[in-house]
DOPALUM-966221 format. One line per field, with one value per residue: residue number from 1; x, y, z of N, C-alpha, C, O in turn. Coordinates in nm, 4 decimals, m for minus. Example, Ala and Ser with C-alpha at 12.3 -4.5 7.8 and 13.67 -1.06 7.14 Angstrom:
BEGIN
num <- (1	2)
n_u <- (1.3190	1.2850)
n_v <- (m0.5690	m0.2250)
n_w <- (0.7800	0.7080)
ca_u <- (1.2300	1.3670)
ca_v <- (m0.4500	m0.1060)
ca_w <- (0.7800	0.7140)
c_u <- (1.3200	1.2900)
c_v <- (m0.3300	0.0030)
c_w <- (0.7800	0.7870)
o_u <- (1.4236	1.3409)
o_v <- (m0.3319	0.1138)
o_w <- (0.8465	0.8039)
This chain:
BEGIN
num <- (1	2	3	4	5	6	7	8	9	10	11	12	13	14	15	16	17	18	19	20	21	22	23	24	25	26	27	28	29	30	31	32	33	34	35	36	37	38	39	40	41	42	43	44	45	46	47	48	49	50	51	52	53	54	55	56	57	58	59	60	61	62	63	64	65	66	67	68	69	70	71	72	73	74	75	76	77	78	79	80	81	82	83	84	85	86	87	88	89	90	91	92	93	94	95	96	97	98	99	100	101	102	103	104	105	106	107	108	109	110	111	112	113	114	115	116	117	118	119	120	121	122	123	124	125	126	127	128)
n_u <- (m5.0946	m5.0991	m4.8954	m4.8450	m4.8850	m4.7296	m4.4752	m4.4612	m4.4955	m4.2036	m4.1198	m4.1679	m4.0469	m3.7566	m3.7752	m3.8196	m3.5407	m3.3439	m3.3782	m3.2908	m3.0780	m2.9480	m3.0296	m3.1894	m3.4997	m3.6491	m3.8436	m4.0907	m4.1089	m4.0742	m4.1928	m4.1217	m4.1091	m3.9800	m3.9445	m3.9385	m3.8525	m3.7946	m3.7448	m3.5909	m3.3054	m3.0964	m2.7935	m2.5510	m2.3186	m2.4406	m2.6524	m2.9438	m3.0416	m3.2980	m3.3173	m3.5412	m3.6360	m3.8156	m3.8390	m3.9171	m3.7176	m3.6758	m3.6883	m3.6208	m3.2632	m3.1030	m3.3055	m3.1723	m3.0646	m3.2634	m3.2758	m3.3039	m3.0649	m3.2370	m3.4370	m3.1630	m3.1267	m3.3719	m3.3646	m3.1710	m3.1968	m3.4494	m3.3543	m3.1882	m3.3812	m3.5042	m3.3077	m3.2550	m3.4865	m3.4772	m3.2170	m2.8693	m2.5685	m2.4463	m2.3208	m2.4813	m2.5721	m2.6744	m2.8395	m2.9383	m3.2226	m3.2429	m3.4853	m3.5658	m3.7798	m3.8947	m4.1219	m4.3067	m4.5464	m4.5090	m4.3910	m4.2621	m4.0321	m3.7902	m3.5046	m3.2559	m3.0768	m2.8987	m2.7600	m2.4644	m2.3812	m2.5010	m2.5264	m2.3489	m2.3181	m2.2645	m2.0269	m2.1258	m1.8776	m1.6633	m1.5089	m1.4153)
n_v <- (m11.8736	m11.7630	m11.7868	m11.5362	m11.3359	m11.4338	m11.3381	m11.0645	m11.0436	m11.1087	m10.9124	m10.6658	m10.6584	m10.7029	m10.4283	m10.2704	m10.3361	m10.2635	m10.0167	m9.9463	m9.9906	m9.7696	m9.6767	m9.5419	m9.6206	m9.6084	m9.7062	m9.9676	m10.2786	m10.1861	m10.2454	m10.3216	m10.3999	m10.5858	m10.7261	m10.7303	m10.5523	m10.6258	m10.4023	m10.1022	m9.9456	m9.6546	m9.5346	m9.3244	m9.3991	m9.6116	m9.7240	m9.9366	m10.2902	m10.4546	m10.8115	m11.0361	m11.3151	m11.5461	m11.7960	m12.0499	m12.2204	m12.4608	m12.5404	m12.6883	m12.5978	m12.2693	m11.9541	m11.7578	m11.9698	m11.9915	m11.7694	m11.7530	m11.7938	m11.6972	m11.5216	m11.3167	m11.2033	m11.0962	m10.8927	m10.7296	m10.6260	m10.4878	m10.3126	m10.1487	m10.0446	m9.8685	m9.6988	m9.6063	m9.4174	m9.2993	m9.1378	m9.1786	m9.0951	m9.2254	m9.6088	m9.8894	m10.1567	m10.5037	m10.7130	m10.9551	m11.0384	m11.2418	m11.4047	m11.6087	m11.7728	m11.9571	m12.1331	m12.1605	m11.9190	m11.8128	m11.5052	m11.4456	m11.4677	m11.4232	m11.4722	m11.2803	m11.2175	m11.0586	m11.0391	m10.8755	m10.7533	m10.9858	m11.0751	m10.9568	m10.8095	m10.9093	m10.9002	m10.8538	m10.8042	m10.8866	m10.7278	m10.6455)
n_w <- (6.7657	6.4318	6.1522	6.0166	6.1788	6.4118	6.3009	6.2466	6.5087	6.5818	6.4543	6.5277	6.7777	6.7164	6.6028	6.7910	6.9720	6.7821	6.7741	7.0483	7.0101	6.9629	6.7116	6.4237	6.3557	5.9988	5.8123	5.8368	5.6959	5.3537	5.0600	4.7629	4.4067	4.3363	4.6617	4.9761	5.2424	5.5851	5.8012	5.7421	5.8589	6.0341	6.1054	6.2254	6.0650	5.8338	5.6325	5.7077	5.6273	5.6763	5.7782	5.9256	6.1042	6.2550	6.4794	6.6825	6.9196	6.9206	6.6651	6.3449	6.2458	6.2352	6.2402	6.0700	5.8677	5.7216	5.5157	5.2449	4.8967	4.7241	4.8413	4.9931	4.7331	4.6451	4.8577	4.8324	4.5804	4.5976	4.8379	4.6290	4.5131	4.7000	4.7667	4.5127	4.4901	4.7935	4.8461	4.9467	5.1644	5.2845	5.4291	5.2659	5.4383	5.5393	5.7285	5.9346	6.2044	6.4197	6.5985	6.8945	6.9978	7.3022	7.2703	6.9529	6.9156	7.1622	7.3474	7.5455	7.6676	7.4864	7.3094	7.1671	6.8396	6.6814	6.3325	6.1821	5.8703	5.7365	5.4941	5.1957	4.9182	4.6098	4.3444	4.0420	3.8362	3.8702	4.0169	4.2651)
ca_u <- (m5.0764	m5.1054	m4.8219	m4.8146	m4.8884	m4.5856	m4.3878	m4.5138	m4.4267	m4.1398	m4.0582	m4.2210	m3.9436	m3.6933	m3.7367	m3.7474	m3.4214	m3.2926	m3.4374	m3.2465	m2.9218	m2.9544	m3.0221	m3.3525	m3.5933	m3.6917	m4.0144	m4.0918	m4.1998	m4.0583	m4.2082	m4.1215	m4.2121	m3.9409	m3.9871	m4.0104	m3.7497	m3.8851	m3.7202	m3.4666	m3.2584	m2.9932	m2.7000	m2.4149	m2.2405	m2.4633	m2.8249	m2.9227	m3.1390	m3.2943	m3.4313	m3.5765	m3.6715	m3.8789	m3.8283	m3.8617	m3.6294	m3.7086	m3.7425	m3.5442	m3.1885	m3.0879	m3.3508	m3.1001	m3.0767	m3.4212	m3.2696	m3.2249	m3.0447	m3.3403	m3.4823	m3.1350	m3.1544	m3.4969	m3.3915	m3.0990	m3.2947	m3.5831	m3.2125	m3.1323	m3.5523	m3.5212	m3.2059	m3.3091	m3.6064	m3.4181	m3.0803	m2.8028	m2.4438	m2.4757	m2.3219	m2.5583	m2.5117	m2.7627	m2.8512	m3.0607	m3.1890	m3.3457	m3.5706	m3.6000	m3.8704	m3.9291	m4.2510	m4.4034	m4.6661	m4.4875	m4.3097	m4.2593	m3.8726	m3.7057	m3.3378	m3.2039	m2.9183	m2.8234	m2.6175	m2.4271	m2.2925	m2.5179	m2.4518	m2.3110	m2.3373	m2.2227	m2.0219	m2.1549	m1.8065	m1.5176	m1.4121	m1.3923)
ca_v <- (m11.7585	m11.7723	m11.7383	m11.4169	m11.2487	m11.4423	m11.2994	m10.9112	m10.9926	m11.0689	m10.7770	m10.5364	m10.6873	m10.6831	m10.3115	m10.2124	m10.3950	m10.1959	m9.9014	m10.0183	m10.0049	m9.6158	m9.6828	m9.4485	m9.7023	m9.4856	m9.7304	m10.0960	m10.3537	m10.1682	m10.3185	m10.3001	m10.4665	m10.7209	m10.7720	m10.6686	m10.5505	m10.5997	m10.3016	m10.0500	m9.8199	m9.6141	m9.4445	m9.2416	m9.4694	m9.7481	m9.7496	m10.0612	m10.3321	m10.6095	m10.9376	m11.0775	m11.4455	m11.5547	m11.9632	m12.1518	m12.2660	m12.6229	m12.5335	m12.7202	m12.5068	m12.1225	m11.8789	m11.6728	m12.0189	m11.9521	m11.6608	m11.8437	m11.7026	m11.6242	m11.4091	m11.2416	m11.1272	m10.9828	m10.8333	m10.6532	m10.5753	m10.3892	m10.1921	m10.0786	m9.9854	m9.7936	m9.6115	m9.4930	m9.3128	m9.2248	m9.0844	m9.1261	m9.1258	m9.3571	m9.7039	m10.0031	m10.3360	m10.6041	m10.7291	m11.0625	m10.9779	m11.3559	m11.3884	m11.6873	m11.8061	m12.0496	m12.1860	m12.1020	m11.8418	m11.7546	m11.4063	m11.3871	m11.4960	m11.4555	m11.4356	m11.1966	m11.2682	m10.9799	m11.0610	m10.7788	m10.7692	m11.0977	m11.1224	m10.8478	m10.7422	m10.9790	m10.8326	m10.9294	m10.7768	m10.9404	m10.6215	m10.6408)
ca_w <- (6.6794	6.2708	6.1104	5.9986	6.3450	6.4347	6.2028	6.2809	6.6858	6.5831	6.3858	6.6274	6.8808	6.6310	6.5711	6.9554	6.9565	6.7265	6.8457	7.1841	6.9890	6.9050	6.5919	6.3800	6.2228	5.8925	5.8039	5.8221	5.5766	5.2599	4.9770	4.6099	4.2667	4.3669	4.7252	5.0972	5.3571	5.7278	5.8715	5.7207	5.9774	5.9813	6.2153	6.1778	5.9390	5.7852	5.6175	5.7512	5.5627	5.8260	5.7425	6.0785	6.1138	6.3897	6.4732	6.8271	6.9704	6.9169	6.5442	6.2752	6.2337	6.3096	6.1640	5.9552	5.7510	5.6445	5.4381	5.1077	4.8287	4.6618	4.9226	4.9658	4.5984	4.6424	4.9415	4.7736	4.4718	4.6914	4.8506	4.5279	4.4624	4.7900	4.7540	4.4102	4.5288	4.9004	4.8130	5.0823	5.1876	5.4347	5.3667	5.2574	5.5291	5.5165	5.8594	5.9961	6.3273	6.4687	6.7157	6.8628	7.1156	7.3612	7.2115	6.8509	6.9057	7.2810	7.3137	7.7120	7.7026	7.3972	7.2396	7.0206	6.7551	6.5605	6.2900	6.0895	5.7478	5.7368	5.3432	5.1320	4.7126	4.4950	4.2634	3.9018	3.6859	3.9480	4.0542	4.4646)
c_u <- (m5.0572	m4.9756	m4.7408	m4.8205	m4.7419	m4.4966	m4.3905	m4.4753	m4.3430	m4.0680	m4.0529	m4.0668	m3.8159	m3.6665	m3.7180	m3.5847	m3.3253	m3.2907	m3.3308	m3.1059	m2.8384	m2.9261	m3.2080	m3.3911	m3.6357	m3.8344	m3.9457	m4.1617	m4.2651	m4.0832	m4.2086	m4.1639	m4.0763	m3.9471	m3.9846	m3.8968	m3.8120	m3.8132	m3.5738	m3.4794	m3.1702	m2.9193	m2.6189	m2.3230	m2.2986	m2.6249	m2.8286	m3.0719	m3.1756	m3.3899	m3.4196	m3.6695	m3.6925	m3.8632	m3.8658	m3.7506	m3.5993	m3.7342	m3.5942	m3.4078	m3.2045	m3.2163	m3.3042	m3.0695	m3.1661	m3.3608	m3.2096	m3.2067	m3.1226	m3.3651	m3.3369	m3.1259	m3.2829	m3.4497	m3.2582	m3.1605	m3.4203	m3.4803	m3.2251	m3.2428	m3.5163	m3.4003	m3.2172	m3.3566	m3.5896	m3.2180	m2.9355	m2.6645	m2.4353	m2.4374	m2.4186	m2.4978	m2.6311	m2.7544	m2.9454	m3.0942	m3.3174	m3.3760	m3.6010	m3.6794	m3.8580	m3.9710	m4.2718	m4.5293	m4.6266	m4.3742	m4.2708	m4.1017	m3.8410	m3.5225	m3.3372	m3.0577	m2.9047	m2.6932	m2.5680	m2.3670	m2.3784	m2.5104	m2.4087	m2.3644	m2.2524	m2.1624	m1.9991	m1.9694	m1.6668	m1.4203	m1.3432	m1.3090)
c_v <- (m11.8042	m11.6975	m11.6304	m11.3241	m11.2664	m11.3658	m11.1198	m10.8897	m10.9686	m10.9462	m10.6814	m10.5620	m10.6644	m10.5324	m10.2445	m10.2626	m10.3066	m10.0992	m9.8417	m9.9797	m9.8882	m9.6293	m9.5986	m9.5910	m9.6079	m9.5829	m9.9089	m10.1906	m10.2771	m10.2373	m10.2460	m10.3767	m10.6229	m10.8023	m10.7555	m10.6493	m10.5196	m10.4642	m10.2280	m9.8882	m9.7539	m9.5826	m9.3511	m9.3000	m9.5416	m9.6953	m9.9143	m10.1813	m10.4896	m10.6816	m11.0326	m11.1469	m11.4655	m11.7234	m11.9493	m12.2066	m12.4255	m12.6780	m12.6099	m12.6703	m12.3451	m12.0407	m11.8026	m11.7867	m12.0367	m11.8551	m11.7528	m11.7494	m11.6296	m11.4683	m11.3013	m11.1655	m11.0536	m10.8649	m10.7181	m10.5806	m10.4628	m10.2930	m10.1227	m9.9758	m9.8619	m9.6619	m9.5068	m9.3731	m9.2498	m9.1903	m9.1126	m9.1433	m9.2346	m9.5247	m9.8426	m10.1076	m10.3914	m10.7262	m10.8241	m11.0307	m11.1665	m11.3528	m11.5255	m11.7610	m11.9418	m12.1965	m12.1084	m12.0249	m11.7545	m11.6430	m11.3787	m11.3821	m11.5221	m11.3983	m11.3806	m11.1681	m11.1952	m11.0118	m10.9602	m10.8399	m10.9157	m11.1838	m10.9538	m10.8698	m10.8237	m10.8705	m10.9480	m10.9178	m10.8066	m10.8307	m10.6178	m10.8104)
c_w <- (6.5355	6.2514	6.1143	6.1118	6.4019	6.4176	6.2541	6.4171	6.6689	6.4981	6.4205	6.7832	6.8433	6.6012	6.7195	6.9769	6.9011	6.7480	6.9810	7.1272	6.9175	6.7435	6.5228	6.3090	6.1120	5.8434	5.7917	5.7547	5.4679	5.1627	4.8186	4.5156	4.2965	4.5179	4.8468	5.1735	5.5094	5.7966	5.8152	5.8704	5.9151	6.1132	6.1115	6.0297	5.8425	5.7470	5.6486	5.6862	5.6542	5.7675	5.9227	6.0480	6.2598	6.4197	6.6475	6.8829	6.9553	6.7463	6.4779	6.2156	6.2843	6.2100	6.0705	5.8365	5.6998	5.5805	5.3416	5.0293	4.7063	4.7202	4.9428	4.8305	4.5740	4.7614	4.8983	4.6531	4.5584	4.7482	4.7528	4.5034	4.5995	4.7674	4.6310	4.4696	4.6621	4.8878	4.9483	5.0718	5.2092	5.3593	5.3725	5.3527	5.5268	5.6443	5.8809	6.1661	6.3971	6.5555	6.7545	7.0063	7.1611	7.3158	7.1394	6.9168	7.0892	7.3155	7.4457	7.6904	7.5376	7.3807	7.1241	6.9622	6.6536	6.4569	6.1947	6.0092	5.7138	5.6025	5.3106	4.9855	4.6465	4.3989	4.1260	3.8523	3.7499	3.9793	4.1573	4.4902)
o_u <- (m4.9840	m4.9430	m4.6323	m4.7395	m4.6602	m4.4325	m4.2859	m4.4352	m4.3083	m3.9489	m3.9717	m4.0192	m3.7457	m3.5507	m3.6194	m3.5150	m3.2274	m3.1758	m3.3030	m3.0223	m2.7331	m2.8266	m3.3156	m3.3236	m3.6632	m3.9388	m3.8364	m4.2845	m4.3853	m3.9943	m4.2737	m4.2714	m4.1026	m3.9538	m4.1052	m3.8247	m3.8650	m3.8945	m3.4642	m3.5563	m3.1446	m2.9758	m2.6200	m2.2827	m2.2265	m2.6988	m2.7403	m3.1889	m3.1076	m3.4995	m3.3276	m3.7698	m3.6254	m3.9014	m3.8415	m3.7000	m3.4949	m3.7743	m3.4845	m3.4147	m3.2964	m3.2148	m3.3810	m3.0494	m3.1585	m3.4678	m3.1023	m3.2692	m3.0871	m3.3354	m3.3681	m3.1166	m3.2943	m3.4990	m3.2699	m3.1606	m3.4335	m3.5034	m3.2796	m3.2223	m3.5055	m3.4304	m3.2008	m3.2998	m3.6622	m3.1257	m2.9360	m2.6254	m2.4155	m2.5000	m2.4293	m2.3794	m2.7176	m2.6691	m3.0576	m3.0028	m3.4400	m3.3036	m3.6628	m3.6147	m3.8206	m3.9163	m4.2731	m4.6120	m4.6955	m4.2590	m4.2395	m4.0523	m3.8666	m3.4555	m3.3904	m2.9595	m2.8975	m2.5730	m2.6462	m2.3071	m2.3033	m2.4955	m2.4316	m2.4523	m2.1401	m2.2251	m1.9282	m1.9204	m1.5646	m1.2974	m1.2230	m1.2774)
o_v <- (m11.9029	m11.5907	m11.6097	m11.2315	m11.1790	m11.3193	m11.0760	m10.7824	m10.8537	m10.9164	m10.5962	m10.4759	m10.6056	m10.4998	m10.1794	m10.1658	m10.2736	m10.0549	m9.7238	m9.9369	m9.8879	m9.5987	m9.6103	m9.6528	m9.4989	m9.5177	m9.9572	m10.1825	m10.2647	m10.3210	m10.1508	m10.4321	m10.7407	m10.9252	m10.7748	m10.7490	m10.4137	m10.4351	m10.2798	m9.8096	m9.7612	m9.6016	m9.3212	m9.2428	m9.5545	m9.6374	m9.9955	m10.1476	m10.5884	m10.6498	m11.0697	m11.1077	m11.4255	m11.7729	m11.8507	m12.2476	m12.4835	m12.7867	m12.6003	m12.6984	m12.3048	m12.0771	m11.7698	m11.7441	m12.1166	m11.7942	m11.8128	m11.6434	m11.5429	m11.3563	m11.1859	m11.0434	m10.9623	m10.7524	m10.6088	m10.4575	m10.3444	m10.1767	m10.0144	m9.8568	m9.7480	m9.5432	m9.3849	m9.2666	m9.1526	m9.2506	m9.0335	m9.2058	m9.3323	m9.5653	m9.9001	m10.1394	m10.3062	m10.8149	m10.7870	m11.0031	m11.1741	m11.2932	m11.5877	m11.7938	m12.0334	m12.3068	m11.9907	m12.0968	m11.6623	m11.6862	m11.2604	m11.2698	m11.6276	m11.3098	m11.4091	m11.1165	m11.2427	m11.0112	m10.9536	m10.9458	m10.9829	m11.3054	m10.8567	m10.9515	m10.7749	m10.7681	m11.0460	m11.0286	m10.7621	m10.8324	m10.5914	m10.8472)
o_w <- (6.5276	6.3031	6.1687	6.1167	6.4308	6.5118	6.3018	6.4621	6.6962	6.5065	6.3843	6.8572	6.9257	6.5756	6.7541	7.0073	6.9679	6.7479	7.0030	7.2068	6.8537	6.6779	6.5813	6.2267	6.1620	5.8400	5.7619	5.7565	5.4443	5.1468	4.7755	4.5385	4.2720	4.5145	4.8622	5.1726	5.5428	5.8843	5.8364	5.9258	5.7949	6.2209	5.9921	5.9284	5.7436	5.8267	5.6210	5.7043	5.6821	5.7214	5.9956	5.9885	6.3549	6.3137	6.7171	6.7785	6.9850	6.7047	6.5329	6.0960	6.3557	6.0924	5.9801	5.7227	5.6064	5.5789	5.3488	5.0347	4.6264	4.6787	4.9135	4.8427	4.4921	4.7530	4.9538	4.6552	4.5277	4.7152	4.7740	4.4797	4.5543	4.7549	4.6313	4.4937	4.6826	4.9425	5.0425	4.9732	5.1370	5.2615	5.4808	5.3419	5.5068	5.6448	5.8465	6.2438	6.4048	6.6354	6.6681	7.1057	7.0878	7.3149	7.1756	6.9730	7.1329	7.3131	7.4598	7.7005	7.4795	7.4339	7.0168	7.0156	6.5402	6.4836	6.0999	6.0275	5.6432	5.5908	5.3828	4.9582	4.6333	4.3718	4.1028	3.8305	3.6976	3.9731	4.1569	4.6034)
């Protein structure tokens, strides 16, 4: 499997998952002028913003340390883009949901490692 297919199983697994955990998916692979969120949800309490990393099992560290602090800063930045333009109560959490297979490119038996709260919001002005 190429890459990117990879990447799309797992996300498609990733959102049943979620799905699984009575939670609404509202759309997947949000993209803005800064940069992409694989799956925002929501519930009762939480809009939920998911970055979901796909690795092997045999792969070099956990997949959620593939989220460098680059990528969380786009991925908060694309929050903020979204929330603009979708209005809500609902509180912001920022969620890794890893997936992590057997074998690269093999989806029969996998593990799934939700992690909540997986970073939070920096606050720029030292308020919190």
């Amino acid at each position: 499997m190429r890459h990117r297919s990879i990447g799309s199983a797992g996300e498609q697994i990733a959102c049943d998952y979620i799905k699984a955990q009575g939670k609404r998916v509202i759309t997947k692979n949000y993209h803005s002028r800064y940069g992409e969120i694989d799956i925002i949800a929501e519930d009762d309490k939480y809009i939920l913003f998911i970055e979901v990393k796909t690795r092997a099992a045999n792969s070099f560290g956990t997949p959620a340390e593939a989220v460098s602090k680059i990528k969380i800063n786009k991925i908060i930045k694309t929050a903020y883009d979204y929330i603009a333009k979708n209005p809500t109560n609902l509180q912001p959490r920022f969620d890794v949901v890893e997936i992590i297979t057997a074998k690269t490119g093999e989806f029969e038996d996998v593990k799934i490692n939700h992690i909540q709260n997986a970073f939070m919001l920096e606050d720029p002005y030292g308020l919190f």
